[in-house]
Backbone of each chain as ProteinMPNN parsed JSONL, in Angstrom:
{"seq_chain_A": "XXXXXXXXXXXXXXXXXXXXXXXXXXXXXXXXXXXXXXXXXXXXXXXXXXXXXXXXXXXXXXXXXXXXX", "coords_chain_A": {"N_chain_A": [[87.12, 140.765, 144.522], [87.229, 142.8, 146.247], [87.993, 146.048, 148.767], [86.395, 148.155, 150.227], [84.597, 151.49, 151.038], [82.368, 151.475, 152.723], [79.337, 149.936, 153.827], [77.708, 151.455, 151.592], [78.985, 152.149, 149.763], [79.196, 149.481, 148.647], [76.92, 148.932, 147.245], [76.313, 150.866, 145.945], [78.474, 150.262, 144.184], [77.375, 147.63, 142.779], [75.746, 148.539, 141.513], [72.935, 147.275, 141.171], [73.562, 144.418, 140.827], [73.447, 141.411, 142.059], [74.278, 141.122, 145.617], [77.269, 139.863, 147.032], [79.294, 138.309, 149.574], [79.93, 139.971, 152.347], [82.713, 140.97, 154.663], [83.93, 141.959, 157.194], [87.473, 144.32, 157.595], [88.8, 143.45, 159.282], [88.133, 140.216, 159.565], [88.715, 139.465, 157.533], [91.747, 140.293, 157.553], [92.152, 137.869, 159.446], [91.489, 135.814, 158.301], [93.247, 136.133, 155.926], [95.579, 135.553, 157.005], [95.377, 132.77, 158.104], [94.671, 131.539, 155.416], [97.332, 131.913, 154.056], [99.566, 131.429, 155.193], [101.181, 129.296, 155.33], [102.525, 129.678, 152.8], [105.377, 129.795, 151.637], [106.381, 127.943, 152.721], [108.879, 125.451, 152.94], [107.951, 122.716, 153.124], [105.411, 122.968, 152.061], [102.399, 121.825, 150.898], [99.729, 121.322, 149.025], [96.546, 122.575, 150.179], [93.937, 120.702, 151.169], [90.774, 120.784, 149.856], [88.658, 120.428, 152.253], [90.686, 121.031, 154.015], [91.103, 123.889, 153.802], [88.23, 124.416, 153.54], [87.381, 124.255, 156.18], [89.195, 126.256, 157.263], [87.864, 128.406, 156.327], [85.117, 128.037, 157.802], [86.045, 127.836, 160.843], [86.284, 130.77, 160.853], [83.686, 131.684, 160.534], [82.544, 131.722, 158.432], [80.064, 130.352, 156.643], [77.843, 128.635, 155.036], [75.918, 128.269, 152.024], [77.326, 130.302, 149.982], [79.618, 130.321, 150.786], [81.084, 127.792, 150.483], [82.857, 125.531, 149.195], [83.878, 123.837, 145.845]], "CA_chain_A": [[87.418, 140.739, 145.95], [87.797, 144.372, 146.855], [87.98, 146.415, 150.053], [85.462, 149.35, 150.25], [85.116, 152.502, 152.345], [81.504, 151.48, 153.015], [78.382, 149.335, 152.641], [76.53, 152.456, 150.738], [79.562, 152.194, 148.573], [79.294, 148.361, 148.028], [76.204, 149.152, 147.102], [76.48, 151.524, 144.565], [79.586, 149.779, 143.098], [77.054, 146.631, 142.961], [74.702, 148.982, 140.32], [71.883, 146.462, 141.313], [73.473, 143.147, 140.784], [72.928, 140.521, 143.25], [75.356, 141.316, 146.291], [77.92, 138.341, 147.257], [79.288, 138.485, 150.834], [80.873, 141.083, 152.874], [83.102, 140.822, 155.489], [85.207, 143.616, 158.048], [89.051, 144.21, 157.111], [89.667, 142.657, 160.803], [87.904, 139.529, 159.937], [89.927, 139.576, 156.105], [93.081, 139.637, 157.463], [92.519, 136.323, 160.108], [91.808, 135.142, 156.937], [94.685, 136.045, 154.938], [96.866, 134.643, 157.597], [95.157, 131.446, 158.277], [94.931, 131.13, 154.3], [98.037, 132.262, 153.173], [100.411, 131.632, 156.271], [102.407, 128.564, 154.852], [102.596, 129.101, 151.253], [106.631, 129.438, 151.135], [107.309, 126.923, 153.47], [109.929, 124.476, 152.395], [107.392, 121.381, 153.304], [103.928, 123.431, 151.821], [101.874, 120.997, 150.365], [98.546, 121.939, 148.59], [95.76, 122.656, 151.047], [92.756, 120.12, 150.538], [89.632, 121.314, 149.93], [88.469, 119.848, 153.425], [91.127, 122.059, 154.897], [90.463, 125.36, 153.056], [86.473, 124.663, 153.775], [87.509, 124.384, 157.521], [89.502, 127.577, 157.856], [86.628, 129.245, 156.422], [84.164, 127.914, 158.822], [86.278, 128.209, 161.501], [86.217, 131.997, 160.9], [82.303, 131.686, 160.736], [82.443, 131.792, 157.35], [79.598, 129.105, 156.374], [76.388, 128.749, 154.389], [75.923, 128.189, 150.375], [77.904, 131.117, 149.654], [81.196, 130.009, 151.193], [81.421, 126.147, 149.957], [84.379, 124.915, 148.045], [83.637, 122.95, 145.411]], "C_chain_A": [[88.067, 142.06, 146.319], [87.148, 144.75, 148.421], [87.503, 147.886, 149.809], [84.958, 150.074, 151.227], [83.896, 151.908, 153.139], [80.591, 150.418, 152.389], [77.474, 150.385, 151.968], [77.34, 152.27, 149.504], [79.719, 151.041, 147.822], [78.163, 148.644, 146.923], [75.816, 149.798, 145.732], [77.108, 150.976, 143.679], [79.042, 148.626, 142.232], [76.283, 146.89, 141.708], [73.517, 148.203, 139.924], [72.25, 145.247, 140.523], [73.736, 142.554, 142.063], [74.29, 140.677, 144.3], [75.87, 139.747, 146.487], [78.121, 138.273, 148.868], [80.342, 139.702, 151.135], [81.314, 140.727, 154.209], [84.077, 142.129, 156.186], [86.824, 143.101, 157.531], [89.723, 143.365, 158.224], [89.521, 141.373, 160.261], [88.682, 139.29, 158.378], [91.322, 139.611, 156.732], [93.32, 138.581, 158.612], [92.088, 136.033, 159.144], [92.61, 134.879, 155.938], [95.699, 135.388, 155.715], [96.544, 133.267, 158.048], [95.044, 130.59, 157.144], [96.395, 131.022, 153.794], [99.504, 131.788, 153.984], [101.793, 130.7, 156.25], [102.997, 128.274, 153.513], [104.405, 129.287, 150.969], [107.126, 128.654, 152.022], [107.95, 126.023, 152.592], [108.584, 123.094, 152.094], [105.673, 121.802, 152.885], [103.863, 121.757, 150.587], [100.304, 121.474, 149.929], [97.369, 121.189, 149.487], [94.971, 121.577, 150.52], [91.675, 121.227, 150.824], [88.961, 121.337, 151.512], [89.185, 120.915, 154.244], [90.989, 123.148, 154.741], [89.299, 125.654, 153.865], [86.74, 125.234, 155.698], [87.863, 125.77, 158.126], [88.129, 128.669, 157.389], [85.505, 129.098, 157.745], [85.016, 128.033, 160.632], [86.508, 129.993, 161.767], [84.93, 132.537, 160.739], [81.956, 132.066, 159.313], [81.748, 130.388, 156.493], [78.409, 129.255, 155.403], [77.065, 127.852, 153.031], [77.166, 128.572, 149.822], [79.509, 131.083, 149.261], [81.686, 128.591, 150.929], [81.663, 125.971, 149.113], [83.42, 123.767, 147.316], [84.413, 121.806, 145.416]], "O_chain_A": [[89.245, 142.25, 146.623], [86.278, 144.162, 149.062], [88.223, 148.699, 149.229], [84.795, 149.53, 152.319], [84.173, 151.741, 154.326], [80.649, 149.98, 151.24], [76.316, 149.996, 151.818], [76.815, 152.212, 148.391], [80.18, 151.083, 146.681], [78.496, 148.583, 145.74], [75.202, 149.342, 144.768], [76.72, 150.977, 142.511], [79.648, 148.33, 141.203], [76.057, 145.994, 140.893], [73.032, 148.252, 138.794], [71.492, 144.902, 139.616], [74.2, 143.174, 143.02], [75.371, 140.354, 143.808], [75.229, 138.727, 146.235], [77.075, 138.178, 149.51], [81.228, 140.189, 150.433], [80.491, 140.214, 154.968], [84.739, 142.99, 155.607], [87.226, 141.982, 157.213], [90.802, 142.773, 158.172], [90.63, 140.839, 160.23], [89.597, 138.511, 158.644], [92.088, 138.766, 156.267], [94.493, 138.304, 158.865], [93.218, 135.722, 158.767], [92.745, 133.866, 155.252], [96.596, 134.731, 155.186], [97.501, 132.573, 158.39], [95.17, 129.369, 157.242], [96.672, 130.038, 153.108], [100.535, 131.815, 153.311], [102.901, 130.931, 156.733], [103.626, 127.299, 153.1], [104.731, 128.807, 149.884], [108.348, 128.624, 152.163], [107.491, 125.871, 151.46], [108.383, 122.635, 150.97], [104.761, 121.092, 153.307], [104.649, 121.069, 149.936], [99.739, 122.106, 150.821], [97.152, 119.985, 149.617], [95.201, 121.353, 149.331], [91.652, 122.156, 151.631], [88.766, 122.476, 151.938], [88.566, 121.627, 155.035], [90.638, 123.7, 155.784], [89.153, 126.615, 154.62], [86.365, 126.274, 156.24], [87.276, 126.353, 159.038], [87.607, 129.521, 158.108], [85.195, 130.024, 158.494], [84.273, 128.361, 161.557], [86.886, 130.388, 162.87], [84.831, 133.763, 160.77], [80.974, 132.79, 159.149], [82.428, 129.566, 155.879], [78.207, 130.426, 155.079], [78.074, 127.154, 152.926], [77.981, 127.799, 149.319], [80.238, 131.435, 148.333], [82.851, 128.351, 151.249], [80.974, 126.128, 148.106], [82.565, 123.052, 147.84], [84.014, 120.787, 144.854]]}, "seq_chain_B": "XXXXXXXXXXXXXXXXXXXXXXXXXXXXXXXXXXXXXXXXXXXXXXXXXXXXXXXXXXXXXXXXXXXXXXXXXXXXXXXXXXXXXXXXXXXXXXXXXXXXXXXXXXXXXXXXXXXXXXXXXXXXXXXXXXXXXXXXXXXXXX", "coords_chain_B": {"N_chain_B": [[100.562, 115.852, 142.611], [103.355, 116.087, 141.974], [107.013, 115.194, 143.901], [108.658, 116.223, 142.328], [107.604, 118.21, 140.788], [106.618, 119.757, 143.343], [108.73, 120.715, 143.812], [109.586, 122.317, 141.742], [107.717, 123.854, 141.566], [108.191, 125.526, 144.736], [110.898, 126.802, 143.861], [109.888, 128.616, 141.636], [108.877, 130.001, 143.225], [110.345, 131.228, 145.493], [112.463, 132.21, 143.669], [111.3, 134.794, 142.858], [110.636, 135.939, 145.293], [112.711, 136.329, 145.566], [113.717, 138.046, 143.709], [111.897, 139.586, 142.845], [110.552, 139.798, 140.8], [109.057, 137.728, 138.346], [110.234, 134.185, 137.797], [111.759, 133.781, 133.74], [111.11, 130.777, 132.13], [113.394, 129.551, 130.932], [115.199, 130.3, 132.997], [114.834, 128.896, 134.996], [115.644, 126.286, 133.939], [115.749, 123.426, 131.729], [113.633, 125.189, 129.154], [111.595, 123.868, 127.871], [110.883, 121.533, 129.464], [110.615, 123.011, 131.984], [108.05, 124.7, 131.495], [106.517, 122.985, 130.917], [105.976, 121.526, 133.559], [105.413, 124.163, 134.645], [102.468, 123.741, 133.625], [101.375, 122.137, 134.357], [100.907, 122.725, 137.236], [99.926, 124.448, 137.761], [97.55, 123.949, 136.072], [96.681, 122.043, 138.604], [96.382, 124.45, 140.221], [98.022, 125.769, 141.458], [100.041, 127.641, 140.372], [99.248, 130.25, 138.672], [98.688, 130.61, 134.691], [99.447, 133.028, 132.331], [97.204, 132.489, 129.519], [97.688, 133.447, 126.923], [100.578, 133.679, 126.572], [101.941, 132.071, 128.139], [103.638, 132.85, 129.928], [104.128, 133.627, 133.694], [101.257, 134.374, 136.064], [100.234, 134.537, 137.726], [101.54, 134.064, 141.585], [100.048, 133.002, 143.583], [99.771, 134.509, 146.752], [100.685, 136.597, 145.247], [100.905, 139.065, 142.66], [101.664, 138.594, 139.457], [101.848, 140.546, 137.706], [100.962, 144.301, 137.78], [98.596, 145.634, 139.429], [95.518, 146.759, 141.419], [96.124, 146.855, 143.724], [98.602, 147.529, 146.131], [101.574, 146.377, 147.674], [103.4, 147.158, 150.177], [106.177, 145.062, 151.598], [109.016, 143.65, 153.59], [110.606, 145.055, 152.77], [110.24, 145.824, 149.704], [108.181, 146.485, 147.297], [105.313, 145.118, 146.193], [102.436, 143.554, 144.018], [99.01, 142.631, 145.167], [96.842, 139.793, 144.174], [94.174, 140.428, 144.568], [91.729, 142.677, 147.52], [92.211, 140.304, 149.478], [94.471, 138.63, 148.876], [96.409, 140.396, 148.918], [96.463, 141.272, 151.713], [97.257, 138.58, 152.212], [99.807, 138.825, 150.827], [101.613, 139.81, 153.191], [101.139, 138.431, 155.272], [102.014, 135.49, 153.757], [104.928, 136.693, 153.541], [105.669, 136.627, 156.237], [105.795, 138.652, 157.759], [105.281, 142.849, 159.02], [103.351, 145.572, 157.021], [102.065, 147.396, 154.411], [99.246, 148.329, 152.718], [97.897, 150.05, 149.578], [95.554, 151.176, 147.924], [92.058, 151.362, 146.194], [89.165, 153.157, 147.167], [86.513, 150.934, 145.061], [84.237, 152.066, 144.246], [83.95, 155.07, 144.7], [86.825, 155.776, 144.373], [88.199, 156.803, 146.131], [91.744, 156.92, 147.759], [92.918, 154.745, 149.893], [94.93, 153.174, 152.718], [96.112, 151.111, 153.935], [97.568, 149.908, 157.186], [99.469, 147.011, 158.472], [100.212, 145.646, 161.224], [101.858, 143.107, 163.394], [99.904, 141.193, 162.645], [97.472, 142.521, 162.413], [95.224, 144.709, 161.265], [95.37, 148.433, 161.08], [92.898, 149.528, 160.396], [90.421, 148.892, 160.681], [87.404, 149.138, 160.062], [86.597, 149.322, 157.404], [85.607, 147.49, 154.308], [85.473, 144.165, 152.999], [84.563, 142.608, 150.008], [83.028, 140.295, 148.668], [82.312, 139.226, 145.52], [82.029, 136.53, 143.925], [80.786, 133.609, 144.401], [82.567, 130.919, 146.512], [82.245, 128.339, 145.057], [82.396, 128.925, 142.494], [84.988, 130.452, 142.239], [87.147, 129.558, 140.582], [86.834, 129.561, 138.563], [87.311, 131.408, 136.935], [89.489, 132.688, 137.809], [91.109, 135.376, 137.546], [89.115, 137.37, 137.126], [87.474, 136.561, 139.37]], "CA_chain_B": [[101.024, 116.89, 142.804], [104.316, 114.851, 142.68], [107.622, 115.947, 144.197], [109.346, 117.282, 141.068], [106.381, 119.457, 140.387], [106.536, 120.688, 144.145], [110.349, 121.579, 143.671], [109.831, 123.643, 140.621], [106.83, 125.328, 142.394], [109.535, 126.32, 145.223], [112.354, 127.255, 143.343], [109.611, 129.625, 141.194], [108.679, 131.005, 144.11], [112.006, 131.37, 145.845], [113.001, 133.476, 142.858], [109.89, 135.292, 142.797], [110.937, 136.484, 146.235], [114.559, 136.835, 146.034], [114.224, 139.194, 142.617], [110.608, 140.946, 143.011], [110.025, 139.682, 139.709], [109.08, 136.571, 137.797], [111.286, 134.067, 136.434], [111.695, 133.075, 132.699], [111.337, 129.202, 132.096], [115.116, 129.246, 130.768], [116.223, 131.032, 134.55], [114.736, 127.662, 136.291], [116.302, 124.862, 133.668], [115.764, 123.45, 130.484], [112.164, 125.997, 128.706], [110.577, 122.801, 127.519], [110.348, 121.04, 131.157], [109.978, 124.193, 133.068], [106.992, 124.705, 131.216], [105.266, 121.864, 131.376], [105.817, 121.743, 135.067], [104.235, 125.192, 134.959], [101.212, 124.043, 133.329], [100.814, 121.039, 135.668], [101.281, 123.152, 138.652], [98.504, 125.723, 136.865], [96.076, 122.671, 136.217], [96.498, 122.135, 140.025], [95.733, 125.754, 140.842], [99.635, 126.224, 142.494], [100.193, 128.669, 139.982], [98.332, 130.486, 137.304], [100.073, 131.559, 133.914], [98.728, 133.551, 130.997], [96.8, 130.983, 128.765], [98.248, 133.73, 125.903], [101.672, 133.638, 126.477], [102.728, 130.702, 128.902], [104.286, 133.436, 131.051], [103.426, 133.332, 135.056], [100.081, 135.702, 135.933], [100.099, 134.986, 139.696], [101.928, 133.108, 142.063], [99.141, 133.176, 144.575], [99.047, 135.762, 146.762], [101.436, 137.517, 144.835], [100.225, 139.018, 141.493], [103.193, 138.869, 138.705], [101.455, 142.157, 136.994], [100.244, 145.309, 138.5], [96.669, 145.52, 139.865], [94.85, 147.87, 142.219], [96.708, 146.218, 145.175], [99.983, 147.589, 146.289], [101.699, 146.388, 149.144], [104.904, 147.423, 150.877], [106.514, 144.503, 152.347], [110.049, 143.082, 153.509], [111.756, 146.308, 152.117], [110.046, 145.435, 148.449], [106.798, 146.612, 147.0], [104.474, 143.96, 145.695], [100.853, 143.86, 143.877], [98.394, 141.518, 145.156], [95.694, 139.434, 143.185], [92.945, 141.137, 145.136], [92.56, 142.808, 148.749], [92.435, 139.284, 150.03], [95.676, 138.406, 148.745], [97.481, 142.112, 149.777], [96.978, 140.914, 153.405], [98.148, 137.363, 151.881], [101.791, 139.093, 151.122], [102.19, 139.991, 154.732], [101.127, 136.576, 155.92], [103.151, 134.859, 153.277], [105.79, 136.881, 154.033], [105.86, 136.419, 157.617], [105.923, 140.344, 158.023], [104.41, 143.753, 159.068], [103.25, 145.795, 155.765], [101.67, 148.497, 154.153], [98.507, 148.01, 151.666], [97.47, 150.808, 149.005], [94.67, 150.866, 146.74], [91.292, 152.693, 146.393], [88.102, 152.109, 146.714], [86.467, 150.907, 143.757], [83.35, 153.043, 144.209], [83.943, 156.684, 144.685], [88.234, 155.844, 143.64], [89.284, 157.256, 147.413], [92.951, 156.195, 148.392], [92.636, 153.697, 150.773], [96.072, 152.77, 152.734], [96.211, 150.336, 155.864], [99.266, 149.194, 157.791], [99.334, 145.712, 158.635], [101.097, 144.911, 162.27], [101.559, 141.633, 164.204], [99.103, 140.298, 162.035], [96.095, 143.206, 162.649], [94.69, 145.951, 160.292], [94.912, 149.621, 162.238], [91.461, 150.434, 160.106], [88.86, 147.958, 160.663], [86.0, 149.9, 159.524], [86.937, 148.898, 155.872], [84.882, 146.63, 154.209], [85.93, 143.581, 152.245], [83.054, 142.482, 149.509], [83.849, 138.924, 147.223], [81.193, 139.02, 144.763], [81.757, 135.435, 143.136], [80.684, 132.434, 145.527], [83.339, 130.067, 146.246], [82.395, 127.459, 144.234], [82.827, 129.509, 141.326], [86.262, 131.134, 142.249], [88.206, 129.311, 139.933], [85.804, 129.136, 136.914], [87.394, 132.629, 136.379], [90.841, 133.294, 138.856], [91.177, 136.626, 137.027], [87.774, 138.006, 137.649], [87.167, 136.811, 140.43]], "C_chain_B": [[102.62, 115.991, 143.194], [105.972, 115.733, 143.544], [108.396, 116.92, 143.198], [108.609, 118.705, 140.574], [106.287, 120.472, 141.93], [107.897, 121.481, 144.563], [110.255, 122.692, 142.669], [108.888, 124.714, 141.333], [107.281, 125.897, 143.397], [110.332, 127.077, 144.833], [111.436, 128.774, 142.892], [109.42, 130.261, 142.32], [109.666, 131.705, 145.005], [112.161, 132.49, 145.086], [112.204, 134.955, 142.747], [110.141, 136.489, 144.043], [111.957, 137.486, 146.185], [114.557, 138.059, 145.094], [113.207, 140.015, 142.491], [109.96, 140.539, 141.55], [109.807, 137.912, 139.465], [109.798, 135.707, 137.549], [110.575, 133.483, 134.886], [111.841, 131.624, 132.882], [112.951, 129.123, 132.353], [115.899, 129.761, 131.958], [115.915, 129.59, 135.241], [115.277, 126.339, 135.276], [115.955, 124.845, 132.419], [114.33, 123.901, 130.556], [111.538, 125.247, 128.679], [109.923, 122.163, 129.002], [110.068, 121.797, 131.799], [108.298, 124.053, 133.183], [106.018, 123.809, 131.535], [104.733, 121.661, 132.536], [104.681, 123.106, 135.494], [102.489, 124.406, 134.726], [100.157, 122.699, 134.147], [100.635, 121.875, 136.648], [99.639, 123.847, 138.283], [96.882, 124.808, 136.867], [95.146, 122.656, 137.705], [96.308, 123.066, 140.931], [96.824, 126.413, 141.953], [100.312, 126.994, 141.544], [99.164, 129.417, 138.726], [99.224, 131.382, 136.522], [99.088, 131.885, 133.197], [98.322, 133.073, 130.231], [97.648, 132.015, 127.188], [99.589, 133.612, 125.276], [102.802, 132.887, 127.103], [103.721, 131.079, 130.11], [103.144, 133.091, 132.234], [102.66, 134.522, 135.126], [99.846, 135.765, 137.198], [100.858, 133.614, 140.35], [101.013, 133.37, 143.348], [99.864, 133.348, 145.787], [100.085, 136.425, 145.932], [100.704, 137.949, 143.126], [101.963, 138.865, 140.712], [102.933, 139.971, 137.908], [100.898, 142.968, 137.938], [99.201, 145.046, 138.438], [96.976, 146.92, 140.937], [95.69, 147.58, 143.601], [97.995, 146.515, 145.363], [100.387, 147.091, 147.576], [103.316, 146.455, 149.337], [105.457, 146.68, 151.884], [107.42, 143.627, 152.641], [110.774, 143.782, 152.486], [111.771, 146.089, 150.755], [108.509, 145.857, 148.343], [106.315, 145.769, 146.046], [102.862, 144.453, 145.183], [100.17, 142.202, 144.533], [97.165, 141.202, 144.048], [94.643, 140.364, 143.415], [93.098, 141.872, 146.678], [92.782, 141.375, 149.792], [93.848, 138.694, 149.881], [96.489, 139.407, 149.176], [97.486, 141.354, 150.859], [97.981, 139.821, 153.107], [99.428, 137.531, 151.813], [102.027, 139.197, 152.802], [102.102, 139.073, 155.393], [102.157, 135.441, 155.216], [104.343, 135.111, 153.862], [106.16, 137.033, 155.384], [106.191, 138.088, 158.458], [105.258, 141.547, 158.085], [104.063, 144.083, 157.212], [102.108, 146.774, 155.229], [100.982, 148.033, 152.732], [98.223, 149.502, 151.176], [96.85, 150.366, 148.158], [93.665, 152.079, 146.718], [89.763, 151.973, 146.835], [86.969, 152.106, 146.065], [85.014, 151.573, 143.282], [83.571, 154.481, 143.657], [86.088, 156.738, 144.136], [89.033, 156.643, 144.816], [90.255, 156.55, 147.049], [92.777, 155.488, 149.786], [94.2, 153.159, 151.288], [95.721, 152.06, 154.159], [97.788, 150.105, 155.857], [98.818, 147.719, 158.234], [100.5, 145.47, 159.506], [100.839, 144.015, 163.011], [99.877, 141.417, 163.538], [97.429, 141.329, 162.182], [95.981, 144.446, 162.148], [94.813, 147.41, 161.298], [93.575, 150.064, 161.349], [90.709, 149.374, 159.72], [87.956, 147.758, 160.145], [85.948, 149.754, 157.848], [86.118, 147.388, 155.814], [85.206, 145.518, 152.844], [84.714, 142.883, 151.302], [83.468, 141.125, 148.178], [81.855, 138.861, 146.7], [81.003, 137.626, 143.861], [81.663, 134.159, 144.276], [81.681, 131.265, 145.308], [83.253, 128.889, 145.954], [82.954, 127.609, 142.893], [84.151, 130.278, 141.154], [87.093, 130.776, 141.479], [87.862, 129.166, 138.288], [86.701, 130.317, 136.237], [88.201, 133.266, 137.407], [90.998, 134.757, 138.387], [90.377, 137.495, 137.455], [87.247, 138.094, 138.796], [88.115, 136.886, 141.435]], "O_chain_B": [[102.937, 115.453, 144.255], [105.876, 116.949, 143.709], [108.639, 118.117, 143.347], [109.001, 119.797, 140.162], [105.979, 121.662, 141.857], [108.083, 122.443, 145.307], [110.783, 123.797, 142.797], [109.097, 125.898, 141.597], [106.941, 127.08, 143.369], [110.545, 128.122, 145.449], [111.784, 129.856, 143.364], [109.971, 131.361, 142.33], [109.581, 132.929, 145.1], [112.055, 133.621, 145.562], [112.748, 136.043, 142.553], [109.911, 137.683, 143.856], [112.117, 138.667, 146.492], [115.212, 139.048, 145.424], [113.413, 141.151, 142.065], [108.864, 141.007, 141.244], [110.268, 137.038, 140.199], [110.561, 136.2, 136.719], [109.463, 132.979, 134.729], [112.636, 131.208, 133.725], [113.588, 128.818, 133.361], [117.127, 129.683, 131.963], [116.756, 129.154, 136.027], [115.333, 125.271, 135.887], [115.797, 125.903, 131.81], [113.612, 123.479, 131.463], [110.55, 125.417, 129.393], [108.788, 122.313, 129.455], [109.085, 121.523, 132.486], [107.547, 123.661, 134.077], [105.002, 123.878, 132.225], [103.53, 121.59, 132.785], [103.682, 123.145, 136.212], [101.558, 124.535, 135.521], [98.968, 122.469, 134.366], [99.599, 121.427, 137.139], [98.513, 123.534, 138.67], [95.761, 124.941, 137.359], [93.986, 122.933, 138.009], [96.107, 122.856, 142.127], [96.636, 127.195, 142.885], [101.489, 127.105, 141.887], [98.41, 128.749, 138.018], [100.003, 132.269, 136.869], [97.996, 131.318, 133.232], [99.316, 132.894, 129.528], [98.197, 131.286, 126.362], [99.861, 133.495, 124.081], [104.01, 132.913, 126.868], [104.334, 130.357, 130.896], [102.009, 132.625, 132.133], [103.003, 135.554, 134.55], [99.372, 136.73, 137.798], [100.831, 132.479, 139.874], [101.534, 134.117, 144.176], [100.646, 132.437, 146.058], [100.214, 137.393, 146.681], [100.044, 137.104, 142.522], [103.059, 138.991, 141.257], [103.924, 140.423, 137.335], [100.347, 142.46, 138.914], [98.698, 144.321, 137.58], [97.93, 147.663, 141.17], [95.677, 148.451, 144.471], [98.757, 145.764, 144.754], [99.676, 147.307, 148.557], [104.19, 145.865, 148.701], [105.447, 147.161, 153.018], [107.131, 142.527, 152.169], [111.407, 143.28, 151.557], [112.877, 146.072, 150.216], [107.713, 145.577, 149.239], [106.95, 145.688, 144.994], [102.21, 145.366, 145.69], [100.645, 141.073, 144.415], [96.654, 142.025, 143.288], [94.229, 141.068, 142.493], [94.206, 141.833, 147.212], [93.489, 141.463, 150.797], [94.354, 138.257, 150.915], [97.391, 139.07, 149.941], [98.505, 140.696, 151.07], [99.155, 139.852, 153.476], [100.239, 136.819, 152.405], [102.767, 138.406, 153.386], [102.996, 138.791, 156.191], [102.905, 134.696, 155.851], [104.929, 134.276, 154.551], [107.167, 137.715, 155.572], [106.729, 138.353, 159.532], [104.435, 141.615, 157.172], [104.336, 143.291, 156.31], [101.107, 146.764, 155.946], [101.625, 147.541, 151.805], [98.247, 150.346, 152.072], [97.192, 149.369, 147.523], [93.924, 153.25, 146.997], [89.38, 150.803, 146.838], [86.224, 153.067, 146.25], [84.698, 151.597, 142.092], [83.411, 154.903, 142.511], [86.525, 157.75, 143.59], [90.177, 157.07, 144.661], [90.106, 155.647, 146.225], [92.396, 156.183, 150.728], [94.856, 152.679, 150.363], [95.171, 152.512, 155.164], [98.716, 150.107, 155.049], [97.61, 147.483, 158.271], [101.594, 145.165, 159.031], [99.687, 143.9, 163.428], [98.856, 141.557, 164.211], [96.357, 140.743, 162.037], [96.694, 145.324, 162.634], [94.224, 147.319, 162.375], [93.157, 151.164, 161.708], [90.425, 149.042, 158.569], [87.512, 146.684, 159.738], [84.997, 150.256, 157.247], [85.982, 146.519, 156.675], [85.184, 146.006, 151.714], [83.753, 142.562, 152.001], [84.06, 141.223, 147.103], [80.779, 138.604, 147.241], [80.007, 137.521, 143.147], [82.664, 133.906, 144.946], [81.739, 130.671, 144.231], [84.083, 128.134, 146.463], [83.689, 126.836, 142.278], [84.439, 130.726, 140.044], [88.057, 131.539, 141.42], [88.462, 128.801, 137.277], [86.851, 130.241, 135.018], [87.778, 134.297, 137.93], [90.982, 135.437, 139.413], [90.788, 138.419, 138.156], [86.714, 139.07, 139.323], [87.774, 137.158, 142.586]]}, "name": "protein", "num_of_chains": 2, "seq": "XXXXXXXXXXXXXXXXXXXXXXXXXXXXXXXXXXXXXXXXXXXXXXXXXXXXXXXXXXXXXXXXXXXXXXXXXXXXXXXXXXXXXXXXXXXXXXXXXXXXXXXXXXXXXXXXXXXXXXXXXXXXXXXXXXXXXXXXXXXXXXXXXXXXXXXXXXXXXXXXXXXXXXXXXXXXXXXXXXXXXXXXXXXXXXXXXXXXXXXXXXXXXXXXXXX"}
């Protein structure tokens, strides 16, 4: 899960194995804060799967690719 | 995930905070119970420890070893697991913040700022090569 200047440089870095997904640094960090946003709360409780899957798809993050097992 | 197991996973993290570093079992209570607690918590994917040495290897987002991920945040510099987790410190920590790394192509320096919750360089491209079904087959790797 790295952050790269470019897709020419995913690309290369990829050395012709099968790409995974790519997303912009904007749309990575409403992700990091809709993932990550209550993990020292006093009352955190471990996400369900169900809720995880959701914040993904609510960030249009859907298909094959992106589904929790 | 019972409550005793979500107190120790507090407290580690608490400390985690408060000292920039890890703790030892014997800093949170008696080694024997710590542990175990760790490796319940670990099972449950609320922490991950070193299968070599029973020490802690990430308290998600936080890494407990260096990586490619630096981040400068709440007047403490931190590594994250990946760049998904870097942002994760600044969201954890409820605070602006400053990411360094490179990128893993050509080995540029790569630095964002991270305010009220929004990247000043956009144009950066984030790339997860293991599909999230498989993310945990291999927390390290992927």
């Amino acid at each position: 899960m790295n952050l790269f200047r470019s897709e020419e440089h995913i690309a290369r870095w990829l050395g012709g194995r099968e790409p995974g997904a790519t997303i912009t640094a904007a749309k990575l960090v409403e992700l990091a804060y809709a993932w990550w946003d209550d993990r020292l709360s006093p009352d955190w409780r471990p996400h369900t799967r169900e809720q995880n899957q959701a914040i993904l798809e609510r960030l249009g993050l859907s298909g094959e690719f992106w589904a929790l097992p | 995930m019972n409550d005793a197991d979500l107190e120790l996973r507090r407290r580690t993290y608490a400390f985690f905070v408060e000292h920039g570093r890890a703790p030892g079992a014997a800093e949170l209570g008696e080694p024997e119970e710590i542990l175990a607690g760790w490796h319940r918590l670990h099972s449950e994917h609320a922490v991950v420890l070193n299968p070599a040495t029973d020490e802690l290897r990430m308290l998600n987002p936080f890494s407990v070893v260096p990586t490619a991920y630096r981040v400068q945040a709440g007047g403490r510099w931190w590594y994250g697991n990946c760049a998904w987790d870097a942002f994760g410190i600044c969201a954890t920590l409820h605070t602006d913040g400053r990411i360094e790394t490179s990128c893993p192509d050509c080995g540029e320096p790569l630095a964002l700022e991270v305010r009220d919750g929004r990247v000043d360089d956009e144009s950066l491209l984030f790339h997860v090569l293991v599909p999230a079904a498989h993310w945990w087959d291999d927390i390290v790797f992927t």
